[in-house]
C-alpha distance (Angstrom), angle and dihedral (degrees) to the residues before:
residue distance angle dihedral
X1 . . .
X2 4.01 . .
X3 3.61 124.8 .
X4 3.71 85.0 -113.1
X5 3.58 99.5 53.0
X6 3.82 83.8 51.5
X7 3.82 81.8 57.4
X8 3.74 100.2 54.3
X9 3.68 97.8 44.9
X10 4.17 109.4 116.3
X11 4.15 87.2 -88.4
X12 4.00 82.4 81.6
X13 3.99 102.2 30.2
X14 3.68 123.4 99.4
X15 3.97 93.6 -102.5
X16 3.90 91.7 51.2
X17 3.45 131.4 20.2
X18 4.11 116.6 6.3
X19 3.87 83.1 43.4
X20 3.59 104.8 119.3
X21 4.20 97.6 -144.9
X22 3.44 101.1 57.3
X23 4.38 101.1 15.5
X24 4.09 91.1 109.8
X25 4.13 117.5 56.7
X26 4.27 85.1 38.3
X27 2.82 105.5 44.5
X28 3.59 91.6 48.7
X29 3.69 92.6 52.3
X30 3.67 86.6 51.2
X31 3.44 104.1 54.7
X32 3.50 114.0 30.3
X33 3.59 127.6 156.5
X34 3.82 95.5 -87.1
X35 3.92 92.2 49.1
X36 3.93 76.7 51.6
X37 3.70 97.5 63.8
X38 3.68 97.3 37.4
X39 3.87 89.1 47.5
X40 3.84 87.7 54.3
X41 3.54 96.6 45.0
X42 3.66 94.2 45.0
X43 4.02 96.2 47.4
X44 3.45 99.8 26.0
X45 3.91 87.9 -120.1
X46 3.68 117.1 159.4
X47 3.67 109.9 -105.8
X48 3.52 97.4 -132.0
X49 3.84 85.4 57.3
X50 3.93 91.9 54.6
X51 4.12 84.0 48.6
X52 3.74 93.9 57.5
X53 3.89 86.0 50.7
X54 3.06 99.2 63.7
X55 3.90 100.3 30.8
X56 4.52 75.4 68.6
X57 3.31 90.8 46.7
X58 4.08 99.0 53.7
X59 3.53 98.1 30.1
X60 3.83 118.9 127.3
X61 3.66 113.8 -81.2
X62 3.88 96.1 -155.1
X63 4.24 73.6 67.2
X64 3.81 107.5 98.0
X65 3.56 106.8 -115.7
X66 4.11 122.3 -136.1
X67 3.89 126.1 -164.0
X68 3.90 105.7 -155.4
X69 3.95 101.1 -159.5
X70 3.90 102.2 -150.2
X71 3.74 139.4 39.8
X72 3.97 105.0 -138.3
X73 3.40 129.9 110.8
X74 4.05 88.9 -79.5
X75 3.92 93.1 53.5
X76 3.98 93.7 41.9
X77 3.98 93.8 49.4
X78 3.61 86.9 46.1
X79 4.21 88.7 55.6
X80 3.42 92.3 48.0
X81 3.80 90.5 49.8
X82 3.75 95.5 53.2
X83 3.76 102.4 22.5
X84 3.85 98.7 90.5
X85 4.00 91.0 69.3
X86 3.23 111.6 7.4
X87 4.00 135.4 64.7
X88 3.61 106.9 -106.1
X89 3.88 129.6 -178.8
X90 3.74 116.6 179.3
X91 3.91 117.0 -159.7
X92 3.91 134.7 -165.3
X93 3.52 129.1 177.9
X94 4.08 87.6 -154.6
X95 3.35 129.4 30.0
X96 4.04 133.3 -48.7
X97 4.00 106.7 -82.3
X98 3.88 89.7 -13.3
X99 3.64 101.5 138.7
X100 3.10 132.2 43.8
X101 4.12 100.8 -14.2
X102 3.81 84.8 56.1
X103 4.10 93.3 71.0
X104 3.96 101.1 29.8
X105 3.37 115.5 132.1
X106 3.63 96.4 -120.9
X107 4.07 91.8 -137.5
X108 4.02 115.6 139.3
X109 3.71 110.9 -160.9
X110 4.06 92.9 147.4
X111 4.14 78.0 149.5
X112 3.80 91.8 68.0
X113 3.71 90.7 45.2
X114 3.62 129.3 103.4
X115 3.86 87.4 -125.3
X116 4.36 125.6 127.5
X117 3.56 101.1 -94.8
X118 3.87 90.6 -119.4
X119 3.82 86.4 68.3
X120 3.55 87.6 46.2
X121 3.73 94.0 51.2
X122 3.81 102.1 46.2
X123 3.79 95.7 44.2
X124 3.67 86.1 61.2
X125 3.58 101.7 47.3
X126 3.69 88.7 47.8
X127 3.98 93.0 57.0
X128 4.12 91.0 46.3
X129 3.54 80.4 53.9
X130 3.38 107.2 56.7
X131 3.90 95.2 39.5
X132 3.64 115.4 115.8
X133 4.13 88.3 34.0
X134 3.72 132.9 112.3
X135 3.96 102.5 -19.6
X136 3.96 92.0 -40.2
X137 3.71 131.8 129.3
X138 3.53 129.2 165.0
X139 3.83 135.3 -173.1
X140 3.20 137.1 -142.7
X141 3.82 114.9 -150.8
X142 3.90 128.0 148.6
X143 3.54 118.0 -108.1
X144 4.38 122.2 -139.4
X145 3.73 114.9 -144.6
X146 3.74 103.5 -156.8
X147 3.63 117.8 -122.4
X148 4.32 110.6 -143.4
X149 3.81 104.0 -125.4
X150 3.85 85.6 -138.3
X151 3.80 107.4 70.9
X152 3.66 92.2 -0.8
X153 3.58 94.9 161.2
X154 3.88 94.2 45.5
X155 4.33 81.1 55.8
X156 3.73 92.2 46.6
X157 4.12 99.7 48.6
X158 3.71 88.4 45.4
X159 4.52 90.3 43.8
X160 4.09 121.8 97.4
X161 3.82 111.4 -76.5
X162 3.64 115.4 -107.1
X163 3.83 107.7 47.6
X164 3.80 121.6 127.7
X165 4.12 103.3 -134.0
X166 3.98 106.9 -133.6
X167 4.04 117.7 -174.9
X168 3.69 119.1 -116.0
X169 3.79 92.7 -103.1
X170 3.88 91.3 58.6
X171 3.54 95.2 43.0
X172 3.62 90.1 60.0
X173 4.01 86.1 52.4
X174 3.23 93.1 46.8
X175 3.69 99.2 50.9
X176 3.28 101.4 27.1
X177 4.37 116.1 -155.0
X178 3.82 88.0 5.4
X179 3.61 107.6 101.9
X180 3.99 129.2 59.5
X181 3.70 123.9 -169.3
X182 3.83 109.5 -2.7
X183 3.66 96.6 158.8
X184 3.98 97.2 112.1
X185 4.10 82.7 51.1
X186 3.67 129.2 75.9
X187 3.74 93.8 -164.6
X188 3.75 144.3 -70.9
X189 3.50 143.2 -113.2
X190 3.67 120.6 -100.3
X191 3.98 118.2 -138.1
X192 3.69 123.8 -161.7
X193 3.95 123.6 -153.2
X194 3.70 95.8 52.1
X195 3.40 128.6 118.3
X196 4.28 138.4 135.7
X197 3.74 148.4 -121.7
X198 3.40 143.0 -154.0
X199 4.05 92.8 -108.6
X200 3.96 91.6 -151.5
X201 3.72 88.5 62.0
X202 3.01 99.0 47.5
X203 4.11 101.4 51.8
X204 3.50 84.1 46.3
X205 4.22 97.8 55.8
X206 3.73 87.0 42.5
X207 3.95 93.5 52.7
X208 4.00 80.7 51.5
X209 3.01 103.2 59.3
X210 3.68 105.3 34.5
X211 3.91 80.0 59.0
X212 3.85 83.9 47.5
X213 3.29 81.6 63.9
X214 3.76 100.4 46.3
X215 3.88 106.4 -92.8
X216 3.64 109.3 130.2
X217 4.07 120.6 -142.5
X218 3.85 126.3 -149.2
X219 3.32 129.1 -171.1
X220 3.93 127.3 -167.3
X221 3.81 90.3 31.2
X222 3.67 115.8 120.2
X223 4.02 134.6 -155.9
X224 2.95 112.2 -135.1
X225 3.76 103.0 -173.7
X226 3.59 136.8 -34.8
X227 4.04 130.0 -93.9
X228 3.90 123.6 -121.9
X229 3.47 131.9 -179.1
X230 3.72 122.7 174.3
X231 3.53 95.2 -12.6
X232 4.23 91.4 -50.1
X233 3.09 135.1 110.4
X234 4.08 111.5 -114.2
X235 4.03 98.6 165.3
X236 3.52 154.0 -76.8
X237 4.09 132.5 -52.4
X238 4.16 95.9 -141.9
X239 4.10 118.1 179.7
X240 3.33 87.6 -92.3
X241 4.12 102.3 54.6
X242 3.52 128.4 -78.1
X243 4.21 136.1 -40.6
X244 3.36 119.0 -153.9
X245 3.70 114.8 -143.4
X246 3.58 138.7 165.7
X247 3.93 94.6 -140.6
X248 3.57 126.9 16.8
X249 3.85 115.1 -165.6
X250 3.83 117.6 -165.3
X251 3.73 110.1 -146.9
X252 4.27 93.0 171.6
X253 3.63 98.6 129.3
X254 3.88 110.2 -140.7
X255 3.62 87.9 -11.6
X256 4.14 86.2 75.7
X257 4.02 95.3 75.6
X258 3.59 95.0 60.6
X259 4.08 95.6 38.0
X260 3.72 96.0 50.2
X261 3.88 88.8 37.0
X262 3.90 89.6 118.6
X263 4.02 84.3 48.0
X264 3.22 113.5 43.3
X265 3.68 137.6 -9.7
X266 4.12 109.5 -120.4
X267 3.79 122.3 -156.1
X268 3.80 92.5 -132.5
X269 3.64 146.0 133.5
X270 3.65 136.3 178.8
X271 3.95 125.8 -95.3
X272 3.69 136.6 -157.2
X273 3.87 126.0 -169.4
X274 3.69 120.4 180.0
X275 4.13 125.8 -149.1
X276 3.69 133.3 177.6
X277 4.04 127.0 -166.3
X278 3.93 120.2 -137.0
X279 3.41 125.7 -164.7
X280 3.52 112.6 -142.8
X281 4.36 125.4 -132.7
X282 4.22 77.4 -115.6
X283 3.66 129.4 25.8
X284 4.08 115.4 -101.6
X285 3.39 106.9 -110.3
X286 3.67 130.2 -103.7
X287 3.68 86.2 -100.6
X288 3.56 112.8 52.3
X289 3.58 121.5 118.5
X290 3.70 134.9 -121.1
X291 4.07 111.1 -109.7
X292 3.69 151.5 -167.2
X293 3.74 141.3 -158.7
X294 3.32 119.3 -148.1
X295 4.09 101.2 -169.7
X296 3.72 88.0 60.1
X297 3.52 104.9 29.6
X298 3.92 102.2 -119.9
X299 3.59 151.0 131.2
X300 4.10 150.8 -160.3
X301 3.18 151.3 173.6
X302 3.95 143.0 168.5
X303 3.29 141.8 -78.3
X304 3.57 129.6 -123.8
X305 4.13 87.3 -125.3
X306 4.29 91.1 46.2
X307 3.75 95.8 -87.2
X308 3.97 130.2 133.8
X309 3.82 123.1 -134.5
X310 4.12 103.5 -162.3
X311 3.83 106.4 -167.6
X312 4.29 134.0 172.8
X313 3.53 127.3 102.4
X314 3.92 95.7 120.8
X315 3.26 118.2 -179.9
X316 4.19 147.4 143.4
X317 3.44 128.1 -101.7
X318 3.70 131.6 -158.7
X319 3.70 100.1 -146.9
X320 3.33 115.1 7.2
X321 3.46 95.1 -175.2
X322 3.71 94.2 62.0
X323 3.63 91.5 46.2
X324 3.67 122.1 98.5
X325 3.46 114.6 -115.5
X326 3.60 122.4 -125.2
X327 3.64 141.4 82.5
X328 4.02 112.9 -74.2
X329 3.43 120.3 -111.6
X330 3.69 98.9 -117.3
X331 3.76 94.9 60.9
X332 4.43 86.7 55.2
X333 3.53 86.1 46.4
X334 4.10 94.3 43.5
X335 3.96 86.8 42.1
X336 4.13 96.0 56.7
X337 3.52 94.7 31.8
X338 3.81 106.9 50.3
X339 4.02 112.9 -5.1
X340 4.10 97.5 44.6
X341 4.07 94.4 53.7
X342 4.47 84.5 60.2
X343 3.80 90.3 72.9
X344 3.65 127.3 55.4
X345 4.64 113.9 -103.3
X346 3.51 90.1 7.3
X347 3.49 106.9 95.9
X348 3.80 89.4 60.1
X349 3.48 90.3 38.1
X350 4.23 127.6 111.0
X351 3.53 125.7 -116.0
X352 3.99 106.4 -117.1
X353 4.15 91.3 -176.4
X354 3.58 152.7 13.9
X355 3.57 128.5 -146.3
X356 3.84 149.5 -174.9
X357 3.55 139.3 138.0
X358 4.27 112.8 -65.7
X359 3.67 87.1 -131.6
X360 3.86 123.0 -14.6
X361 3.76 135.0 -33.2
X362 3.67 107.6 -148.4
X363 4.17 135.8 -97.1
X364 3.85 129.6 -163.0
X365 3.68 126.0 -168.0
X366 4.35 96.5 -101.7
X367 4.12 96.3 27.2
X368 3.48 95.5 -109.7
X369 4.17 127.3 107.0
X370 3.79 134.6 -95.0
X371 3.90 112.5 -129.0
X372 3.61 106.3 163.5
X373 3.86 152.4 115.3
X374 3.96 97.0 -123.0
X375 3.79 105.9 -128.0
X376 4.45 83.5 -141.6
X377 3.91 85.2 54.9
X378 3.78 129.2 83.7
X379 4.03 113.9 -87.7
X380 4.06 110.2 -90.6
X381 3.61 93.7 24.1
X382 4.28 106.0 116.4
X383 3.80 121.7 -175.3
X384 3.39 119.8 -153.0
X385 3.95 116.2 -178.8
X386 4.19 139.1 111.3
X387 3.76 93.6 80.1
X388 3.85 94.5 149.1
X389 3.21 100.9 -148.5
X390 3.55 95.0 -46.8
X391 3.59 104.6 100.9
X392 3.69 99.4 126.8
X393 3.56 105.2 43.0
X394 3.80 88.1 42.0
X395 3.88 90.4 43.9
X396 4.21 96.6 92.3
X397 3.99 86.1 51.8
X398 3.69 88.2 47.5
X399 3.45 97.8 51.2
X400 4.09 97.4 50.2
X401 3.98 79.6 41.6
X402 3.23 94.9 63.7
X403 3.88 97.4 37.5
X404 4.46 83.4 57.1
X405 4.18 80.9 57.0
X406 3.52 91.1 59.0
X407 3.69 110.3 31.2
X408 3.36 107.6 44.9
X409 3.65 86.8 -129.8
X410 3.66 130.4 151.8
X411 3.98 112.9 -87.0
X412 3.38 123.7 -108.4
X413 3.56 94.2 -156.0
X414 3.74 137.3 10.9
X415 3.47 110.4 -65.2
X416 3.78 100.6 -170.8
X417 3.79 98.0 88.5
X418 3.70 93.1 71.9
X419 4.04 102.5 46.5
X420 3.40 119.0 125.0
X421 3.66 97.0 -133.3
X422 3.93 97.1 61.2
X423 3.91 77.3 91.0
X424 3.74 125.7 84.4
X425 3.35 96.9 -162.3
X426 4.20 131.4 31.6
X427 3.78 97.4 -155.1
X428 3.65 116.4 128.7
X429 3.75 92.5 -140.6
X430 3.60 110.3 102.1
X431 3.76 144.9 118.4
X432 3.70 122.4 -93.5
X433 3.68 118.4 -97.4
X434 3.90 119.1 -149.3
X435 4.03 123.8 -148.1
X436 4.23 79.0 -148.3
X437 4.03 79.3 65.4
């Protein structure tokens, strides 16, 4: 027997386990701590995985109950938001932060981002926060837009506000063996409040402690469609049977057009960026800022071990499926030939990895997210998709987002950027919008 055909046994169907009249005294008898430590043994299950089993399966049922459809960064800052009073179950047909969390670059630059500053704001708060917890770290580090000699005040009306502009002479003082060749720019313009991650850690603190918290996590568990009764939501239909659930959030990225087709139409499309990591002849040092070039659309930052990741080339794809994955060969070539030479070792230096999404990040038709409960779709049913490649610096403001759906509770933030009805028109044909726009 496999863990997950110990998962779809009746303890988890409709009729047995996930139904919310008789879930508690069962599933307690079921799963007590002895069946815990045989389980673990027997499966080689982490314990506290088994625990946050059957913490689900006991929990209150006068608790309302929330099915979070997807396991990336969205999904698992969305448990952790709700997790602390609420029933939460979070599903994933793959793996946990396998997709497209797995190769984000991890850089936060909400600062350069056409974003309210109260998203801005909270998002950072929430990642000085959680630093220091779980296996996450994050660092705070300015970041230098560079400013084209040539129509330098064209590039500095049309740059982020807030940026101090520094020439190239005291860039180079103030971040000393950073730069490379700056002489085709006359400067840039420094932005504080930036910083990165490494965006594996990070998914993986926040599925701790939203199962801290009592959320339990599956992986390898697929929904299959979504249950409706009278024009409400009442669950999911997984692989293994039915969940019942008094909100079901779908956090599947592109994947959320097609899967709540029968729902809800979605003005979405699917979005690939491409990024490569060089390591330099000599470590960058401790001080050298992230960065961004507006001419050629592209970005970096460093590594924790001295390295570079160099990312951009966004664009849409029409089936991303069908589409090799990889990064294109005129991003490498753009990357060694003009980006590398801007920062001091690299242009000499050897590309250690290439990276793009697995499948598709996700595009709406202005660049900036959906977070709503569609007024077309059935009550207690929240989408959650057009992140533009901005899931994980967007993921704290998603999470308490989210948590505003469900609650009722006053917003911490405007919330009318990511209705569904600031668009005229649903239709998933439409041109791709850059944030360097």
């Amino acid at each position: 027997m496999s863990i997950a055909s110990l998962f779809s046994t009746p303890l988890l169907s409709h009729s047995e386990g996930f139904n919310r009249a008789d879930s508690g005294s069962r599933a307690y008898d079921l799963i007590d701590a002895s069946t815990i430590e045989l389980l673990s043994a027997t499966f080689g299950v982490t314990h506290s995985v088994l625990t946050s089993l059957r913490k689900t399966l006991v929990m209150s049922t006068s608790t309302d109950r929330v099915v979070v459809v997807g396991a990336g960064v969205s999904g698992l800052a969305i448990a952790r938001e709700l997790a602390a009073d609420h029933e939460v179950i979070v599903l994933d047909k793959g793996g946990v932060a396998a997709d497209t969390t797995s190769r984000a670059s991890g850089m936060i630059s909400l600062a350069l981002e056409p974003f309210p500053d109260e998203w801005a704001a909270f998002a950072l708060e929430q990642f000085r926060e959680l630093d220091g917890q779980g296996v996450f770290s994050f660092t705070e580090r300015e970041t230098v837009r560079l400013v084209p000699e040539a129509d330098a005040d064209q590039y500095t009306r049309q740059a982020p506000d807030g940026g101090t502009f520094l020439t190239q002479s005291e860039l180079e003082q103030q971040y000393p063996e950073s730069f490379g060749d700056l002489a085709a720019y006359g400067g840039g313009l420094v932005y504080e409040r930036t910083g990165y991650l490494d965006a594996l850690d990070y998914a993986m603190t926040l599925k701790w402690a939203a199962e801290q918290a009592g959320a339990a996590v599956f992986r390898d568990h697929e929904v299959q469609d979504l249950r409706v009764a009278d024009g409400e939501v009442t669950g999911v239909e997984t692989e293994y049977g039915p969940i019942d659930a008094d909100y079901v959030v779908y956090a599947t990225g592109w994947k959320t057009r097609d899967l709540l087709a029968d729902y809800v139409e979605l003005p979405v499309r699917p979005l690939r960026w491409n990024a490569v990591v060089i390591e330099p002849d000599t470590p960058l040092p401790n001080g050298c800022p992230l960065g961004s070039e507006p001419t050629m659309r592209v970005y970096w930052r460093p590594t924790n071990r001295g390295d570079v990741l160099i990312g951009g080339n966004e664009h849409l794809l029409a089936d991303p499926e069908a589409t090799p994955m990889g990064v294109q060969e005129s991003f490498r070539d753009r990357v060694k030939t003009d980006v590398a030479p801007l920062l001091a070792g690299v242009a000499d230096g050897r590309i250690r990895r290439e990276d793009c999404c697995p499948t598709a990040d996700c595009a709406s038709p202005d660049g900036l997210p959906i977070i709503d409960t569609p007024d077309t779709a059935p009550d207690g049913l929240v989408a959650v998709t057009g992140l533009h490649g901005r899931g994980v610096m967007l993921s704290p403001v998603t999470g308490r987002a989210v948590r505003t759906l469900v609650t009722g509770e006053e917003p911490t933030f405007p919330m009318e950027r990511f209705r569904l009805d600031r668009f005229d028109s649903h239709s998933a044909d439409f041109e791709y919008q850059s944030h360097w726009e």
